[in-house]
N, C-alpha and C positions, 0 to 999 in steps of 0.2 A: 706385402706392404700393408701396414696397418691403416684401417679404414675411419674418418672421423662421422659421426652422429652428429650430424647440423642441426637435429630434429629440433631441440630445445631452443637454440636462435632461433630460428624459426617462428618458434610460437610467442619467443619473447619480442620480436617485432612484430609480431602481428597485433602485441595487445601495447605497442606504442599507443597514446592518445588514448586507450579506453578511459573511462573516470568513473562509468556509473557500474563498472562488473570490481570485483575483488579477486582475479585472478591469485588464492594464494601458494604461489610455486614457492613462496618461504615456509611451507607447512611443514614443522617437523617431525619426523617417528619420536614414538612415545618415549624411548631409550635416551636420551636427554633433558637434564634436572635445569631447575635454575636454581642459581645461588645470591646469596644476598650479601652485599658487604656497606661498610660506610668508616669511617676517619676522618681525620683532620690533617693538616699537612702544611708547610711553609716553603716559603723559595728562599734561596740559601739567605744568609747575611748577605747584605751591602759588603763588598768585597774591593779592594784597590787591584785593577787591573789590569797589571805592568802598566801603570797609567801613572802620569804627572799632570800637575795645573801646572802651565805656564804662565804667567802673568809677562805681559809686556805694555810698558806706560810710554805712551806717544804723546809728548811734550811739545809746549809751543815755549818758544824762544824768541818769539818775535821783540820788536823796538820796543810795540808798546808793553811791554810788563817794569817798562821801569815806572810805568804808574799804576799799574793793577795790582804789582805781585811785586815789588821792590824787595833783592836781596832773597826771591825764589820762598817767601815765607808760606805762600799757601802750596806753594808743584812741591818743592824740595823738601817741607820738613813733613807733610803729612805723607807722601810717599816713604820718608825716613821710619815714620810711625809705624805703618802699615809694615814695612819689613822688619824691621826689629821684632814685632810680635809675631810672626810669623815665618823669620827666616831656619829656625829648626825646625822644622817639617819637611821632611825627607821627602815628600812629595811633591814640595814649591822647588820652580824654577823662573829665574827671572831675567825679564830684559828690559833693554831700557832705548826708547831713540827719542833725537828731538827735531825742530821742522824752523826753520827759517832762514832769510835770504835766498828762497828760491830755492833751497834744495832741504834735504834730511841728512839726518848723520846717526851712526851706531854707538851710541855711547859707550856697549855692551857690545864688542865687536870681540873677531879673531886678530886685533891688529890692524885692519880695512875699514875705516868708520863707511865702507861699504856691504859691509859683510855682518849684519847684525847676529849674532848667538846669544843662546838662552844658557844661563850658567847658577852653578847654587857657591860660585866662589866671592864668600862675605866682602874680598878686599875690591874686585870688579863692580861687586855693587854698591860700595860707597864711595869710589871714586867716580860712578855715575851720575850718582845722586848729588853730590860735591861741584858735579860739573853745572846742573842746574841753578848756580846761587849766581853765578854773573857771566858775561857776555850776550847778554840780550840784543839782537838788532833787525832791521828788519821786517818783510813781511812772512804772512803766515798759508805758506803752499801746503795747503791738506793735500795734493793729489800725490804729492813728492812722502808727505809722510805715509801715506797709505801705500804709496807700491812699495814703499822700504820696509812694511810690515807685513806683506803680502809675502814677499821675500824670505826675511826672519821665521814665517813659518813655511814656505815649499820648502827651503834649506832645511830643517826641522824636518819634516815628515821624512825629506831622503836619506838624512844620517838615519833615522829611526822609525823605519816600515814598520817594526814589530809592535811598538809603543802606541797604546789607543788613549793619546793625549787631549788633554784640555785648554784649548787659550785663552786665555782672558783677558783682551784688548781693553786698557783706558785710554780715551783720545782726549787729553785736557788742554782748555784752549781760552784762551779771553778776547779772540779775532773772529773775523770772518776767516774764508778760503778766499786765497792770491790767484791761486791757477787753475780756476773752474771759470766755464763762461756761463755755467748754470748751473741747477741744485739736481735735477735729475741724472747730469753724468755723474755727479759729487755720488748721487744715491745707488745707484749702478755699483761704481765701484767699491761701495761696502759691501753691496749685496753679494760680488762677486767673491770680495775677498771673505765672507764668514762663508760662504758654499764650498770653500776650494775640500772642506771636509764637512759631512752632513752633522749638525748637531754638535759641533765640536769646538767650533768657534764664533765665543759672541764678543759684539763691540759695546759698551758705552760708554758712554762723553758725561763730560763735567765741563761747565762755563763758570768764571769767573772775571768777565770786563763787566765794564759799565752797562747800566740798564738797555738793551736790547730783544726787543721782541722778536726783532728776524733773526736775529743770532741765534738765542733762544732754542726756534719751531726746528730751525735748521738741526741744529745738535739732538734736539728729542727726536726727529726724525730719523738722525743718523743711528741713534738707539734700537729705535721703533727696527729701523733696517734689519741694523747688528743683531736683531735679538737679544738685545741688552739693556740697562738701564740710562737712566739720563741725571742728572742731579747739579742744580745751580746753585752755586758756591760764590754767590760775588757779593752777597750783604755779610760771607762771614771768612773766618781765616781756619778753618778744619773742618778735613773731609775726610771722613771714613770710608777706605776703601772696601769695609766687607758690605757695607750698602749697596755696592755696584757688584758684587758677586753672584752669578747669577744660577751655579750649580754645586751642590756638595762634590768633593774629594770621592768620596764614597758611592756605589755604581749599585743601587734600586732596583729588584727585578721585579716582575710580572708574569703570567704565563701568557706566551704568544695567544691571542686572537680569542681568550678565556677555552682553550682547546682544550680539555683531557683528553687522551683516549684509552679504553680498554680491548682489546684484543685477542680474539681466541684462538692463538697458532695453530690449533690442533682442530678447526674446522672452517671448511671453504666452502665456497660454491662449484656444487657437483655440474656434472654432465648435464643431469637432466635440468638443472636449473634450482634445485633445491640445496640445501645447505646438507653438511656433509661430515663427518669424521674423517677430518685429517692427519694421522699417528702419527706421523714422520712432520711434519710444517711444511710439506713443500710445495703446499700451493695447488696441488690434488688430491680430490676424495680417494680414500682408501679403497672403495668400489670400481672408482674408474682405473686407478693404476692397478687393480687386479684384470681389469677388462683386456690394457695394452701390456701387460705382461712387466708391468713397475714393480716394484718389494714396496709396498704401503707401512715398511718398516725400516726404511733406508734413504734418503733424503736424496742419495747420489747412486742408485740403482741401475742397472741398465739390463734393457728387457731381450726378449727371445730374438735373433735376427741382427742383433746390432751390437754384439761384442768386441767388434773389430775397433770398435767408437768408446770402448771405455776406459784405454789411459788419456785419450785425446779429450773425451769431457771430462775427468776429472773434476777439476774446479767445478760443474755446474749442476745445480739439483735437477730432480725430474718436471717441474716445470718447465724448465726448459730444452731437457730432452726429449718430453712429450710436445714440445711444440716444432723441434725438428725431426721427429717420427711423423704425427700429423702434416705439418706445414711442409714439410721438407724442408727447413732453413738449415744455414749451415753454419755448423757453431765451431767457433776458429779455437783450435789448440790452448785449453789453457788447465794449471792447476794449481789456481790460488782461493784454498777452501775460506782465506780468511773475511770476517764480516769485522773489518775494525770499527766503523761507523755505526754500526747497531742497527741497520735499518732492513735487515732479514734477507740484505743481497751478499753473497758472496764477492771476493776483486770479480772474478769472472764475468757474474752474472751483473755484476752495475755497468765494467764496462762494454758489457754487450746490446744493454737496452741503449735503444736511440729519438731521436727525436730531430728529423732534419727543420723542424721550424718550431723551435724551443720559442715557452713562454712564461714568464717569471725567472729566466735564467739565459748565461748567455751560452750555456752548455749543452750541445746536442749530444751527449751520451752520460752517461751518469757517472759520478766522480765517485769513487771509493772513500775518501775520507770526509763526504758531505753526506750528511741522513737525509736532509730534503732538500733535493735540487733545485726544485720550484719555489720555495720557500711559503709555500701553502699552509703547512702545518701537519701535514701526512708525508709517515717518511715513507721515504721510495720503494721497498718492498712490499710494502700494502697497497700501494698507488699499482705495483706490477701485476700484483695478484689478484684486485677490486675489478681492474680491467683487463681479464687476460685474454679475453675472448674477442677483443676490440683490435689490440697489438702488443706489440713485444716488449713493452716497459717505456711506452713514447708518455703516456700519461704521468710520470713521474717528471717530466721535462714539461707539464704543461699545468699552469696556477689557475688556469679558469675552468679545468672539468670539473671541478667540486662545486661551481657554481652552478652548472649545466643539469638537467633532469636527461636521460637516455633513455628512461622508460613509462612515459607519460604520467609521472607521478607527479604530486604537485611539490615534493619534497625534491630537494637537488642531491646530487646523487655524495657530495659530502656528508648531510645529513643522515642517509642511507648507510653511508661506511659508518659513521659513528653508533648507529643504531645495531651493526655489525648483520646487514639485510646486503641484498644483490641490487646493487644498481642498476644493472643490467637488464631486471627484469621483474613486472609490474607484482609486487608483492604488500602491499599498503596496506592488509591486513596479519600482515606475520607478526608474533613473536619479535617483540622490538628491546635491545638494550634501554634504561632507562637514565645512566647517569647523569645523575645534578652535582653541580660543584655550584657552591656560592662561595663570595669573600665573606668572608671571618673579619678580617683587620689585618691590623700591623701592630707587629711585637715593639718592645721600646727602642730594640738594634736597628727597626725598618725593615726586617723581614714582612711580607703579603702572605698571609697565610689564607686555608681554604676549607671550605668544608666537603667531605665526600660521600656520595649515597651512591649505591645500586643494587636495585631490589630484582633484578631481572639479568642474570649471567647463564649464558647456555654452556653446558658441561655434557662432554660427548663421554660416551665407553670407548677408550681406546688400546689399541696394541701396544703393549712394550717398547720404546728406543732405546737404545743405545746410545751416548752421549756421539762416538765417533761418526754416529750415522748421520747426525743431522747438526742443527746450527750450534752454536758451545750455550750450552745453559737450557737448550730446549730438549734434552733426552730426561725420560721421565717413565717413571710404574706402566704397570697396565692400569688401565683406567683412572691415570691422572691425565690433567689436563695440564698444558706450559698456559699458561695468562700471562700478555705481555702489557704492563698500565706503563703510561707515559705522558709527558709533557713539554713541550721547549721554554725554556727560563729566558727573557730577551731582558733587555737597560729598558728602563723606563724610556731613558729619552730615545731608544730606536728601536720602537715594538715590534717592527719589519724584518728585524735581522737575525741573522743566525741561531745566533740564541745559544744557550748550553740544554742539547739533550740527558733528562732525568727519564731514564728507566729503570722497572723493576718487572723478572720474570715470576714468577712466582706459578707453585704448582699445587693446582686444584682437584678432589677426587670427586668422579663423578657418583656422589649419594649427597642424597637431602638428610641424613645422618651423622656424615661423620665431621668429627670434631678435634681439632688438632691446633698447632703452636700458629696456622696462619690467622688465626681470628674466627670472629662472630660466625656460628656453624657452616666453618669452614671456609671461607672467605677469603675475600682477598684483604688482606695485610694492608692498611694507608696511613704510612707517618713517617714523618722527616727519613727515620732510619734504612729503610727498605730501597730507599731511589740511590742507582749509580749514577756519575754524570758522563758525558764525554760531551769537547767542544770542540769542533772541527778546527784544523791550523788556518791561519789567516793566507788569504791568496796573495 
């Protein structure tokens, strides 16, 4: 049985907490160049995706408009306005309900003036809007039109899981509310109803009775709620509905958390605690898998002793074979070499990291078609590999170790991974990545463009791979390197989320000389062209 070298833990806990020594275990042999690159770059276009605005107008019908709004001249014909200029737009959908005598109704129904639906058919929407010019009576129960709109979109989101829709709630009104005994439950239930989707749904009101101040505060509040606009229309007879509109059609990106990262597959953190030539990417120095008897030129090797083990790991690099030769774990049957997700794990090896008390996520083992579980900004196979010496890929299930320092550094150990250093282990004087990205601007489309420098990229002398030996895109020359740069593209309005992963591999040789089609002596390549996307399927 092969034997494991704790020596370097060891010393890397020992020098937790130092501050005034520079233990540098990130020193590297001469045999490694830095390279210089820098570009410019953009997030894609503003993009429509599979996405509709819905517009839905919650109407008061009450008694009194046969003195506010006689003949429906301000609800009926400026809503009329508003669609006509905009009802060919393949991305409007509309609905329509109104509120009085105690209850609501779907003008814009399936048949069920219980059942309100969102529809782009021209003749349902003017026989809606038609219905607004008389039978006024009545009081005005905000709580009845509210759960009917509440409805109108649950109904909405279950026909249509896949659709990352927009609603656009008008509440027009010339009344107080009939069936609230106060303004806080009134406020609750807006609140509740723009939350049922984050960011997705806003309310605002337009007033049209007679001078009223509490009417008024009420209705801007109900805005303030909605996350919407508010607009008083009672000194005039037109209201522009693009005033209360309160998001483009079109879907703004950003890059998550102003994160680049650059990354060098082809070198890790050795045994002994220093950085390493990685040939193969998989997460061990070429030195230590010669130590335990790995190929430092096969990503899915299997060493002296343990042949009986190599259709059964199939699917899993030596990472994690070297962690069931050392650890003794046992690594369950599998052979699915593929990395659809980009994030340097194989199906195998994602689902075999675990995390029985996931944070950032509600997933204790890692999903194959998600690059970062945690939604941190570091995808999962660099999270497995930064801390492999901790555990078996739980840090990929966990959004606060990048917050975290492990080695008494005053830097948190995200900082450390970006600098491409060991967090593991007190290195504060190494050889540090240097990449700055600044905003640039916005193109006339709304594209965020960016600018990119890095004067300081470590380039190792490596072994030959074979593309079949290792992940698809990382087999490469002898002493080229795979450089993996990357980004998550998120919507402006939900910086938090998923995001569309932009990578690009690109292969670097190690000399301060050579010169070729990736750029500035040699470099890494940065502009619109160069970046793949993938965007993981919706849950």
């Amino acid at each position: 049985m092969f034997k494991f070298n704790f020596g370097w833990i060891a010393i890397a806990i020992s020098l937790v907490g130092v501050g005034c020594t520079e233990a540098r275990l990130g020193v590297l042999p001469p045999e490694f160049v830095n390279i210089q690159s820098k570009g410019e770059f953009c997030t894609m276009s503003p993009e429509d995706i599979d996405r509709h605005t819905k517009f839905l107008f919650i109407v008061d019908k009450s008694g009194s408009n046969g003195s506010t709004d006689p003949g429906a001249t301000k609800r009926a014909d400026n809503i009329d306005l508003f669609y006509q200029d905009n009802k060919d737009n393949e991305s409007f959908q509309w609905g329509l309900i109104t509120f009085q005598n105690g209850d609501s109704n779907a003008e814009i129904s399936d048949g069920n003036p219980d059942n309100p639906i969102f529809t782009t058919e021209e003749n349902q929407v003017n026989d809606a809007i038609d219905s607004l010019r008389s039978g006024d009576s009545g009081s005005t129960p905000y709580r009845a039109a509210l759960n009917l709109a509440r409805k109108a979109i649950e109904d909405d989101i279950e026909l249509y899981p896949e659709e990352d829709n927009i609603y656009m709630l008008f509440f027009i009104t010339d009344g107080v509310p009939t069936d609230y005994n106060g303004d806080q439950a009134l406020y609750a239930d807006v609140k509740n109803l723009v939350d049922l989707v984050d960011n997705r749904i806003f309310l605002s009101t337009a007033y049209y009775g007679p001078g009223n101040g509490s009417a008024e505060n009420r209705l801007r509040e109900m805005a303030d709620v909605g996350k919407g606009k508010f607009v008083n229309f009672n000194n005039t007879d037109n209201l522009d509905f693009n005033d209360l509109i309160v998001l483009p059609t079109k879907e703004p990106w950003q890059i998550k958390d102003n994160l680049m990262l650059v990354y060098n597959l082809n070198s890790t953190v050795c045994e002994d605690g220093e950085f390493g030539t990685d040939s193969d990417a998989d997460g061990l120095c070429d030195k230590d898998e010669k130590k335990y008897g790995f190929d430092p030129q096969n990503r899915f090797s299997t060493p002296p002793g343990y042949e009986e083990f190599a259709e059964s790991w199939y699917g899993y690099g030596d990472y994690f074979r070297w962690r069931a030769v050392v650890f003794e774990e046992s690594l369950p049957p599998c052979e699915d070499r593929s990395d659809e997700d980009h994030d340097l794990l194989t199906y195998c090896e994602e689902t075999y990291i675990v995390n029985a008390d996931p944070k950032g996520t509600d997933n204790q083992s890692g999903d194959p078609l998600l690059y970062d579980t945690d939604k941190d900004g570091f995808i999962d196979g660099i999270e497995t590999i930064a801390f492999k010496y901790l555990n078996k890929g739980a840090g990929a299930m966990d959004d606060t170790n990048m917050s975290q320092s492990f080695d008494g550094e005053s830097a948190d150990a995200g900082t450390q991974i970006r600098e491409h250093r060991n967090p593991l282990a007190y290195d504060a004087g190494a050889d540090k990545y240097d990449l700055q990205i600044t905003m640039k601007g916005f193109t006339p489309t709304g594209q965020t463009c960016y600018r990119f420098r890095q004067d300081k990229l470590r380039v190792y002398p490596t072994l030959p791979v074979s593309e079949e030996n290792t992940l698809a895109g990382a087999g490469h020359k002898e002493g080229e390197n795979a450089v993996l740069v990357y980004f998550i593209q998120t919507p402006h309005r939900d910086p938090n989320g998923d995001g569309i992963l932009m990578y690009s591999v690109q292969k670097l040789f190690n000399s301060q000389t050579q010169s070729d089609a990736l750029g500035r002596a040699a470099g890494l390549k940065i502009n619109n062209q160069v970046f793949k996307t993938y965007k993981p399927p919706k849950n």
